[in-house]
Structures are given as structure tokens and as C-alpha cells.
C-alpha positions as CSV (number, residue, x, y, z in Angstrom):
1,X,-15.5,-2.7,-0.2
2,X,-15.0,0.8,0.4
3,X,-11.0,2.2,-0.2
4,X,-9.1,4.6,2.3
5,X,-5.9,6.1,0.6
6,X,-4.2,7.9,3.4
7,X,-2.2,10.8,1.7
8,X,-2.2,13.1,4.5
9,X,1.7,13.5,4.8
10,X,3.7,16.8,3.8
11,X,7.7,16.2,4.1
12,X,8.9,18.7,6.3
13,X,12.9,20.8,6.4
14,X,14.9,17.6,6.5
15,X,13.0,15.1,4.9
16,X,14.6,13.4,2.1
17,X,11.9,14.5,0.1
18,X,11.1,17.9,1.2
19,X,13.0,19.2,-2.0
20,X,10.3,17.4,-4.3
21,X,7.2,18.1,-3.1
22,X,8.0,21.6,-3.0
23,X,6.0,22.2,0.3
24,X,2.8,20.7,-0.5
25,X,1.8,16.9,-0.3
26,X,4.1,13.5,-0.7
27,X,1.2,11.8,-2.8
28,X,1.2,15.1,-5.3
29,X,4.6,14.3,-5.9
30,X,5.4,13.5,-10.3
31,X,6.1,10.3,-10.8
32,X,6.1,9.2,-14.7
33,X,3.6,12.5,-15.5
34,X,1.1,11.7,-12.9
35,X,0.6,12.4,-8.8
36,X,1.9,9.6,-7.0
37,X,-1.4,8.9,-5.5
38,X,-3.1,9.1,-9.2
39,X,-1.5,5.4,-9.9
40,X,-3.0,4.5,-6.6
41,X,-6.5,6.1,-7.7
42,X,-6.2,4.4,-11.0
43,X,-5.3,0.3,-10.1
44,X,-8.3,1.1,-7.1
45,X,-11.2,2.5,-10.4
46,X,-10.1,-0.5,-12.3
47,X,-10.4,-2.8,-9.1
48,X,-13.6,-5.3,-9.7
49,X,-14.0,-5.3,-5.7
50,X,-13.9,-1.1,-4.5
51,X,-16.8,0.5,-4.1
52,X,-16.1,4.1,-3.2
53,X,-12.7,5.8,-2.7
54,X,-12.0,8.1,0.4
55,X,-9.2,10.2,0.3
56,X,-7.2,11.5,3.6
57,X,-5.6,14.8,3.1
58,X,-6.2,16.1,0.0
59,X,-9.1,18.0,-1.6
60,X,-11.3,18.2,-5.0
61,X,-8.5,20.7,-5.8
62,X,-6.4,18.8,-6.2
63,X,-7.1,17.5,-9.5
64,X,-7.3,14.0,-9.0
65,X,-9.7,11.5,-10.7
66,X,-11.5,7.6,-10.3
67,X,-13.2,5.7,-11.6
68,X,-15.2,5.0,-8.9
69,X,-16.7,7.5,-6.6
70,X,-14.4,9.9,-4.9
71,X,-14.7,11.4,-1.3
72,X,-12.1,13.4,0.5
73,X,-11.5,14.1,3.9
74,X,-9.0,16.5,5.7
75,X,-6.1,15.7,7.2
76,X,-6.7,15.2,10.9
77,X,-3.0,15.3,12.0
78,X,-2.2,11.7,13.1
79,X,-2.4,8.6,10.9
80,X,-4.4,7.2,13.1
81,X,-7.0,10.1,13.2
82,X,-6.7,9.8,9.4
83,X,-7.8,5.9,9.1
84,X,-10.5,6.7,12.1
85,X,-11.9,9.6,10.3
86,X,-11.8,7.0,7.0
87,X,-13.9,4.3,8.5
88,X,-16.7,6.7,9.9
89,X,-16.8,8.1,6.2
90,X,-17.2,4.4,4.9
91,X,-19.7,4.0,7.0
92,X,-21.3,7.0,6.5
93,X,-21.5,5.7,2.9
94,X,-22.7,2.3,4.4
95,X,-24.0,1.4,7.7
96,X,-23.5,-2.7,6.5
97,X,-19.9,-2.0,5.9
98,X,-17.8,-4.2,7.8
99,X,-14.3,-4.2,6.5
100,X,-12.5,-1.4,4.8
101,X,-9.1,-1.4,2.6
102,X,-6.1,0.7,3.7
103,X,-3.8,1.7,1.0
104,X,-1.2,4.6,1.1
105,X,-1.0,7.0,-1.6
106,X,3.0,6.0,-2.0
107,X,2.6,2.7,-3.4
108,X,2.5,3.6,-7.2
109,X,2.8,0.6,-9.4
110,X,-0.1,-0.7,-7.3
111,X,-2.5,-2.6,-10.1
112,X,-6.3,-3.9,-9.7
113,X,-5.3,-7.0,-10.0
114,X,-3.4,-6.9,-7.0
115,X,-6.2,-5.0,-5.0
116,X,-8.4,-7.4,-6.6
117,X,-6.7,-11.2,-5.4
118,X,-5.8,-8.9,-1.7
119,X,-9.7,-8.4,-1.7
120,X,-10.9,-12.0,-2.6
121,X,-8.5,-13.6,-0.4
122,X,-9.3,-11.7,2.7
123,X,-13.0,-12.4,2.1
124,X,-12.2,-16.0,2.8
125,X,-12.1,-15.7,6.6
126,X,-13.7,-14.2,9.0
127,X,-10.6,-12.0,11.5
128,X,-10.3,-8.8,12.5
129,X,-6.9,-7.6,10.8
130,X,-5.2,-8.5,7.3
131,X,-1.5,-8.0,7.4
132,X,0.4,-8.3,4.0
133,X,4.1,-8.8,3.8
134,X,6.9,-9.5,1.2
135,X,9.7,-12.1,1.6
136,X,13.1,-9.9,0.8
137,X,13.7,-12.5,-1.9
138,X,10.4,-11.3,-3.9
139,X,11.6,-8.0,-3.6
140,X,14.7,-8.2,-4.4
141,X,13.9,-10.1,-7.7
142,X,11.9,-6.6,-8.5
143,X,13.5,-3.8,-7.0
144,X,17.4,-5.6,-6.3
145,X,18.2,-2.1,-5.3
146,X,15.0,-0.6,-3.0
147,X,17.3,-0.7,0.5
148,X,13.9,-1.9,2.1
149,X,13.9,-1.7,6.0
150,X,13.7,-5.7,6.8
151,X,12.2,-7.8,9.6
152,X,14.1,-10.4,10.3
153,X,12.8,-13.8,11.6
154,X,13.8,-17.1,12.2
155,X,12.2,-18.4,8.9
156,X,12.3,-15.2,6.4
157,X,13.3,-11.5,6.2
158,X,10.3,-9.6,5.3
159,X,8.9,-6.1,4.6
160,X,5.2,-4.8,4.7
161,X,3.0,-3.9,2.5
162,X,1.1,-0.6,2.7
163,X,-2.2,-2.4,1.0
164,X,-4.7,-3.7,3.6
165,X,-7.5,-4.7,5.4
166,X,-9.1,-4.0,8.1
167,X,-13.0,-4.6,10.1
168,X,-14.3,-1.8,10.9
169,X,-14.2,-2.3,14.7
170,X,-10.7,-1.5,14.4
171,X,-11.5,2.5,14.1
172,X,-12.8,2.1,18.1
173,X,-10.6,-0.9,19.5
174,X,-7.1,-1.1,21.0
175,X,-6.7,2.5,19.8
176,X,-3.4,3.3,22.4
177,X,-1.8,0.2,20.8
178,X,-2.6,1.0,17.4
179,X,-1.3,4.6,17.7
180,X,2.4,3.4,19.2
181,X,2.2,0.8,16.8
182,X,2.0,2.8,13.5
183,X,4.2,5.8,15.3
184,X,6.7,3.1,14.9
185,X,5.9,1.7,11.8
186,X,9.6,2.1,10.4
187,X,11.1,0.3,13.2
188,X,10.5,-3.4,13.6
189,X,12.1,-3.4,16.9
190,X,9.7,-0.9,18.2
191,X,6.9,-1.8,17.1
192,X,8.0,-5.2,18.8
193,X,8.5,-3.4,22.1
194,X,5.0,-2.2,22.0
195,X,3.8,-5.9,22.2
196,X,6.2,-6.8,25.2
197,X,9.7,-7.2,26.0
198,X,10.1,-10.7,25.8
199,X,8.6,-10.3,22.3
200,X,11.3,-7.6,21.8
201,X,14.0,-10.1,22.5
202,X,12.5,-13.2,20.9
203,X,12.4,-11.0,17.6
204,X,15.9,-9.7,18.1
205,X,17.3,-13.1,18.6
206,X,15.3,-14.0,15.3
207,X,13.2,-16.7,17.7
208,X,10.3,-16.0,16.0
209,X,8.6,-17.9,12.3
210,X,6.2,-15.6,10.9
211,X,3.1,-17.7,12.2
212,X,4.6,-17.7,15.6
213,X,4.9,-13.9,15.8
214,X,1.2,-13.5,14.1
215,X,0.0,-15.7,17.4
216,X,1.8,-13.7,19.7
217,X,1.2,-9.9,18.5
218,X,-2.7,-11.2,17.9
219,X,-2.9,-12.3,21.2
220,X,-1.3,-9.5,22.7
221,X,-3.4,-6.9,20.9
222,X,-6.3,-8.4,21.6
223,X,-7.4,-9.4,18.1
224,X,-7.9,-12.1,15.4
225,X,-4.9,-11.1,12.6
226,X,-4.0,-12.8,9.4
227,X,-1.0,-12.5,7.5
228,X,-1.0,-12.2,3.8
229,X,2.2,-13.7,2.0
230,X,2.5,-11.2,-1.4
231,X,4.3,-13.1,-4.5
232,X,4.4,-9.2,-5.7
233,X,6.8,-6.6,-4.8
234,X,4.2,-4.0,-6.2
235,X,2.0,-3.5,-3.0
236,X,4.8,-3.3,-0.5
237,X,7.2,-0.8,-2.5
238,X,6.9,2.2,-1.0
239,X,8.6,6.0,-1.7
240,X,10.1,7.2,1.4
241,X,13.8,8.0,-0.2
242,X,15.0,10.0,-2.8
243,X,16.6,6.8,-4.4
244,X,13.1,5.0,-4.1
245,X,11.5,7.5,-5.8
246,X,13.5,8.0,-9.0
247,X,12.9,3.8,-8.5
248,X,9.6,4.4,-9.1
249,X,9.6,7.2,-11.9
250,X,11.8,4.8,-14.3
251,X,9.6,2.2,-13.6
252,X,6.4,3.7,-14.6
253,X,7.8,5.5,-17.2
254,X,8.4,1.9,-18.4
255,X,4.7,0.8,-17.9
256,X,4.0,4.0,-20.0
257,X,6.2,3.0,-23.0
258,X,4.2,0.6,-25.1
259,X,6.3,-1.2,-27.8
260,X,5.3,-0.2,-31.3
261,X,3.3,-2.7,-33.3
262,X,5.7,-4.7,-35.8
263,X,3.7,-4.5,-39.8
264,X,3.4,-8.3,-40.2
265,X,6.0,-9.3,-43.3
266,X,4.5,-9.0,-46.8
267,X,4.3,-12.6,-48.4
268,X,5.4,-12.9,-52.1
269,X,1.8,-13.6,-53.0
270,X,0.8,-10.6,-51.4
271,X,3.7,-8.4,-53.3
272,X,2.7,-9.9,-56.4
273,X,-1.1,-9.1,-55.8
274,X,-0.1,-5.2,-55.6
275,X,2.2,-5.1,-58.0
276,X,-0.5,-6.4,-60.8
């Protein structure tokens, strides 16, 4: 399967993280030595199941490297236009390609194992849309203090992940819907709204399980969706804040710092061997 790593977004005056990027692109942004979308790049080359890797927003000047074969593309203004523009690419590369993975470039302790069990497990059906999300308990347990923006419904609270997939029809399909719905991807409540009203209130009265508002955005959309339930906080951790961000540096700077290899104890046979 081919990889689409949107990275199209510059913060702008105002944005919590305009002061880091210094002007130019989120994903560029250091975390632990490295772009943030580098760690992205890197758990996708190690991924047994990617093919190619297209790039929304960036260029070869960047600096950037995979593993595995690198396109970019320019930044066509919306995400929308970005993940459109992403599909034709794919299949550009591919005419059979039927399903493409979505990842954002602000998900760095993304790893390929994780892109690898997303992958596999998708492949087991046959739908249109694959959805992940993270119970607030999982993430929690990993980041206790991420201040993650949490659906809550009548069985879990639960945040998205920014790993997944998608068939390729989707680049053509229910594109009015798809643009309100990621315009208000930070708002729950919105994004409810866009499905219907009564859906609005049944979520804001917490009337909804997690399979019971699956059905009901599916049907309203028009599609055949899945939800994935992560055990990992990895894929659904993104930097938006400046708090999630220095998050994310101490945590990879972590993964960087391998412990040092203990000299295994001399026996007395062995100090006796030396000393004759």
C-alpha cells in the first residue's frame, strides 16, 4: 500500500506554534534532532506493508529521507485538496491501487509495527473507510498529561488517531461532507452537526456506543466505515500545543538514549586464568 503523509500546514501569527517553526513548516519542526515528519518517514521505510511514500507540502529540499521510495507533492491549500492530490499520485504510481494510508506528519513516535498490524488488520475486510481511535484510558497510561480533545460517548471517551485508511473512491465521493468534516476535525460536536442534528444531540447527551455512532455517521455519509480500537497511544498523539510538543521531544530523546551495555562479572576462574 502506498503512504500519504500530509505535512502541508505552516502555523500562522497566533498559533501556539508559530514561534517554533520559525515561518516554515509544522512537520520541519526539531523534535529529539530530527524533523517531526522524519520519525513519520522512518517507522513508514521500516513498514513491511508501504510501498511508496508521497509527501504533501514539502519538497526534495527539504532534506528528508526513506527508505522506501519518496514522492512529493505541493501543497494545494486545503487538506482535502492535499489527500485528493495524494490518491491521484498513488494511482499514478498504480492504476490497481485500491486503498491508500493517511498519516500526518505530527505523529512522531509512530513505529512500523504500528503501521504494520493498522495495515494487516484493515486488509481483513472489504469497506470503504478505516477509522482508528484511542480509549482516554490508553492514553492516559502513556501521555497522563497530553490534554487530548475527547469524544465522549455512552460507553468510552475517545480521541483519533491521525494513521489511516482509506479506498481510493474516497478522493471523488461525498467530497462536500468530507471537506466540513475534516474543517472540523478539532471539534467533535461539529463534526457531529455535519451528520445531522439529531446526531448532534444524541452525541451531546452521550446516547451514542462507539458501534452505534459508526452505523449512524456510515449511513449518513453514504459509506461502509470501520473503526479501529488502538491499544497504543503512539498513532493518535499528535503536536498541536506547545506542551505536546516538548511531550514529544523528551520522549524521543528517550527512544534515542540506549542504555550502555553492562561487562558481564569476571568469574574467579576467569581472574585466575589472567593473572597466570
Amino acid at each position: 500500500m502506498d503512504a500519504i503523509v500530509t505535512a502541508g500546514g505552516i502555523p500562522q501569527p497566533g498559533d501556539p506554534l508559530y514561534t517554533y517553526s520559525n515561518g516554515d513548516s509544522k512537520a520541519l519542526i526539531d523534535v529529539a534532532g530530527k524533523p517531526m515528519v522524519q520519525w513519520v518517514l522512518d517507522a513508514l521505510g521500516d513498514s513491511k506493508k508501504v510501498d511508496n511514500v508521497i509527501v504533501i507540502g514539502l519538497s526534495p529540499k527539504s532534506g528528508l529521507t526513506c527508505k522506501k521510495p519518496l514522492y512529493y507533492i505541493s501543497n494545494q491549500g486545503r487538506m482535502l485538496a492535499n489527500i485528493v492530490a495524494g490518491v491521484n499520485k498513488a494511482l499514478e504510481l498504480n492504476k490497481k491501487n485500491e486503498y491508500v494510508l493517511v498519516v500526518s506528519a505530527d505523529i512522531p513516535a509512530l513505529k512500523a509495527d504500528m503501521v504494520d498490524w493498522l495495515l494487516k488488520t484493515c486488509m481483513e475486510t472489504k469497506d470503504d473507510l478505516y477509522y482508528g481511535i484511542c480509549p482516554r484510558e490508553v492514553m492516559d497510561a502513556r501521555y497522563p498529561t497530553s490534554n487530548r480533545t475527547y469524544t465522549k460517548l455512552k460507553d468510552m471517551e475517545l480521541c483519533g488517531a491521525d494513521i489511516n485508511v482509506i479506498h481510493v473512491s474516497m478522493a471523488t465521493d461525498h467530497l462536500d461532507t468530507w471537506e466540513q468534516l475534516i474543517g472540523n476535525r478539532k471539534s467533535p460536536l461539529r463534526q457531529a452537526a455535519v451528520i445531522g442534528l439529531d446526531t448532534l444531540f444524541q452525541l451531546f447527551t452521550r446516547q451514542f456506543t462507539l458501534q452505534g455512532l459508526v452505523e449512524r455517521a456510515s449511513q449518513r455519509i453514504g459509506i461502509k466505515g470501520r473503526v479501529l480500537v488502538w491499544d497504543r497511544a503512539e498513532p493518535c498523539m499528535d503536536v498541536d500545543k506547545p506542551h505536546q510538543l516538548e511531550i514529544m521531544r523528551e520522549d524521543m530523546t528517550r527512544r534515542q538514549q540506549k542504555p550502555a551495555k553492562k561487562s558481564a562479572p569476571k568469574t574467579k576462574a576467569k581472574a585466575k586464568a589472567k593473572k597466570k
